[in-house]
N, C-alpha and C positions, 0 to 999 in steps of 0.2 A: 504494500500500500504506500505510494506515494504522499509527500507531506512535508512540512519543515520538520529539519532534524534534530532530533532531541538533545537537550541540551546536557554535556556530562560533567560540566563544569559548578562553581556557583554562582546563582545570579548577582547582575552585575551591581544591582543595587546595594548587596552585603557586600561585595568588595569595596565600593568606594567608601562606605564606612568603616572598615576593618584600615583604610588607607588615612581615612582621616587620624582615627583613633591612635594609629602608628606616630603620625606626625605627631600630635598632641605629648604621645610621650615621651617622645625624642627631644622637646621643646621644654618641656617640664622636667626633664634631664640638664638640660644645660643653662637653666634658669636654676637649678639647686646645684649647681657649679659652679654659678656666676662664668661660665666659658660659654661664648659664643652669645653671649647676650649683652653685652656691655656693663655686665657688673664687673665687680671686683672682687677676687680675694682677698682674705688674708694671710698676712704673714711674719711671722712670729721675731722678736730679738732672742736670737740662741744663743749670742754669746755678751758677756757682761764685763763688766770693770769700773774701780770706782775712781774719781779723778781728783787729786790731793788738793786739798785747802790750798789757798795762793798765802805767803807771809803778809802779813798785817803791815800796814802802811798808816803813818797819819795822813787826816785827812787837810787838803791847803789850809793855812789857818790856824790850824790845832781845833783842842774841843775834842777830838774822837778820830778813830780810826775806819779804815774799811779794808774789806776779805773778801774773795771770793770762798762761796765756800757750795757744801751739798753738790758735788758736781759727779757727774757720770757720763759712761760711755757704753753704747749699745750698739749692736751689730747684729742684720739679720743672713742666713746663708747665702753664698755668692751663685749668682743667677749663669742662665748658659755665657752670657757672655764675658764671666768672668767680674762683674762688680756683685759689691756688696754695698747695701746701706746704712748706712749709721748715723747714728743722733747722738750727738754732743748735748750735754746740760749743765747748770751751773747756776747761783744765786747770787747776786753781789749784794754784800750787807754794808749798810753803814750803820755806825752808832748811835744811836739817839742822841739828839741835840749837837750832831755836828755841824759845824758853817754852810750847808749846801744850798743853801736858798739861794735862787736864781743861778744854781750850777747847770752846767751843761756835761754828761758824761756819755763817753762813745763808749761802747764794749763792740767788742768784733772776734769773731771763731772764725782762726784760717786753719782748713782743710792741710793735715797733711802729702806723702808723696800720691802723686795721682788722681789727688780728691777734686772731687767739682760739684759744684750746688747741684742738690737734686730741687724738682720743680712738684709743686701740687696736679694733680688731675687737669687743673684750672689752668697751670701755666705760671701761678706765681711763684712768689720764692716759699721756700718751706722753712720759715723760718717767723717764732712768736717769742714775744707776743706782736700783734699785728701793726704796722702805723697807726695812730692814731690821734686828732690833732684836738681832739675832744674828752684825750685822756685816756688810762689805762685802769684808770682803777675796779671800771666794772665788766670789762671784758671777758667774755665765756673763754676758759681753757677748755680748747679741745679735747676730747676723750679719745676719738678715732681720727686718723689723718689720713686723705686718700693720695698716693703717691705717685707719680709719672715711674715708671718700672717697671722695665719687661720679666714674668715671672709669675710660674702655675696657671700658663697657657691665657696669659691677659697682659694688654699695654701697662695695668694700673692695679696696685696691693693698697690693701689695706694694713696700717702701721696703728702698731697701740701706742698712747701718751698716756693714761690712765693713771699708768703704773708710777708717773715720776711723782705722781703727790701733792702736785702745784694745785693749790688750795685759788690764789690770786696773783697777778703777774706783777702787781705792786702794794706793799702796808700801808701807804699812805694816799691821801689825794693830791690832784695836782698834779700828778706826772702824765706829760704827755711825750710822746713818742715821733721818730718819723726814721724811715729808713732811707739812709743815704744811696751815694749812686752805685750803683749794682757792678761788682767785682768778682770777676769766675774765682774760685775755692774760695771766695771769702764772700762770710756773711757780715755784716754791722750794725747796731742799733745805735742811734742817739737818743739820750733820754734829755727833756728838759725839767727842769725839778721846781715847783714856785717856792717864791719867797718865804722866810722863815727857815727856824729848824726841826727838825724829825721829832714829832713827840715820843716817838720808839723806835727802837730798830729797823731801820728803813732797808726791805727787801725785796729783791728788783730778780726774780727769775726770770732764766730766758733758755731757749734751747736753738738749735737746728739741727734740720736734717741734710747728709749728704752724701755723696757717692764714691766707691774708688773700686781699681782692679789689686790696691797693694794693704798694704795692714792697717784699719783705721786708725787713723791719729789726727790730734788739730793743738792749736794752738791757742788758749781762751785768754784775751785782754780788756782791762777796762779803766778810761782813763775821767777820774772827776778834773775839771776846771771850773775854779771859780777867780773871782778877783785877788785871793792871796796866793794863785799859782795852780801846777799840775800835781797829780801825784797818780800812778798806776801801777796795776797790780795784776799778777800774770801767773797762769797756770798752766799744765799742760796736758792732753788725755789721749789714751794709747790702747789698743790691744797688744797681744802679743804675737797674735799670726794671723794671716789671711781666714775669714770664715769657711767651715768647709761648705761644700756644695749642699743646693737648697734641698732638704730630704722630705719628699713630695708626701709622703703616708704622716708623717708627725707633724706635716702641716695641716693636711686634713683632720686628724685626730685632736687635734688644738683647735681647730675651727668649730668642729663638731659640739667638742666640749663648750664654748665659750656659747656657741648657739645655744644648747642646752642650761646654761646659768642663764642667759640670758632670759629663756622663756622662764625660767623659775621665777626670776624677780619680777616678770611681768606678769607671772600668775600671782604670785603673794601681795603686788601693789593693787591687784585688782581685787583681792578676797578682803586688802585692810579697806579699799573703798567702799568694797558693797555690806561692811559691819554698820 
């Protein structure tokens, strides 16, 4: 008997769904990988070091001295092309009630051998606390920093700042900021400080982030000038050897983990809300 021939396949209508469905998951695959969607991962400092107090200095004037002090040095695994990242930090203290009103003080972290500013997501510099010509005193420190870095199959990592502590980028008000003119391995702040002196310990953190293919190190300096003169103070921060290469599963298992805290705290802030 003559007729169209039966069909021994499925029909077409469950494949194109079975095809969608494919896609979907492949999409929701690389959407929880942040690869191939324009997220970003993260990626961890593996390696650590702390960076010595700088010698105490008076400050122009007299009245009090200043320090750098709380400084470290962080490094995360070195990517295919052979850099690694790292974040220099550090506090400059002054004493209460030293002469610094209407002082001007530059601090600047130059990148050891090979070093060169690394850039945000954005394009700027990675480096805080931010310009600011309206002040510093109530500026958000960052938690997470999104990084220009090739590494875990994306342009752009995510770097933690969380960890260093930084409560506020200055004790006192009044200070406002602006970053001078832009110099590869080196980053600089200039702080302006108003008149009067510090009714406390006046403490000025600052960090950057930056790149190299050789052992991180940098050079941390910061100079008060007022009308009775200069005076600076200098330290220095170092690993000991190039990071090893970035180890793809402890990156994952770090992210996972931090994912997982992270949904904790947002279930607990949500159970203290709805009491």
């Amino acid at each position: 008997m003559n007729g169209a021939p039966e069909e021994t396949g499925m029909p077409r209508w469950i494949l194109a769904i079975v095809g969608v469905g494919l896609l979907a998951c492949v999409a929701a695959a690389l959407l929880s990988t942040g690869k191939g969607s324009g997220e970003s991962a993260s990626l961890e400092w593996v390696e650590h070091a702390p960076v010595a107090d700088s010698k105490p200095v008076d400050v122009p004037g007299g009245g009090g001295s200043m320090q750098l002090i709380k400084g470290s040095i962080a490094a995360t695994g070195t990517n295919a092309g052979g850099y690694s990242l790292f974040r220099v930090a550090t506090t400059l203290q002054i004493d209460a009630g030293s002469p610094v009103g209407n002082a001007r003080i530059l601090c600047a972290t130059e990148a050891g051998a090979r070093g060169e500013n690394a850039r945000s997501a954005e394009g700027l510099r990675a480096l805080y606390p931010r310009s600011s010509e309206s002040g510093i005193y109530s500026q958000n420190v960052p938690e997470k920093l999104v990084i220009d870095f090739s590494a875990r199959g994306g342009e752009n990592v995510i770097v933690d700042a969380e960890d260093l502590g930084i409560r506020g980028f200055t004790t006192e008000k009044g200070v406002k900021l602006e970053w001078p003119k832009y110099i590869e391995g080196q980053e600089r702040l200039k702080y302006f400080i108003a008149g009067g002196k510090p009714t406390r310990d006046l403490d000025l953190p600052f960090f950057t982030i930056s790149k190299t293919t050789a052992v991180p190190s940098a050079k941390v300096s910061c100079t008060v000038t007022t009308s009775a003169g200069k005076a600076t103070v200098t330290t220095k921060a170092a690993l000991t050897a190039i990071p090893p290469a970035i180890d793809e599963e402890a990156e994952d298992r770090a992210e996972e983990e931090a994912q997982a805290q992270e949904g904790e705290r947002e279930a607990a802030e949500a159970e203290r809300e709805g009491e």
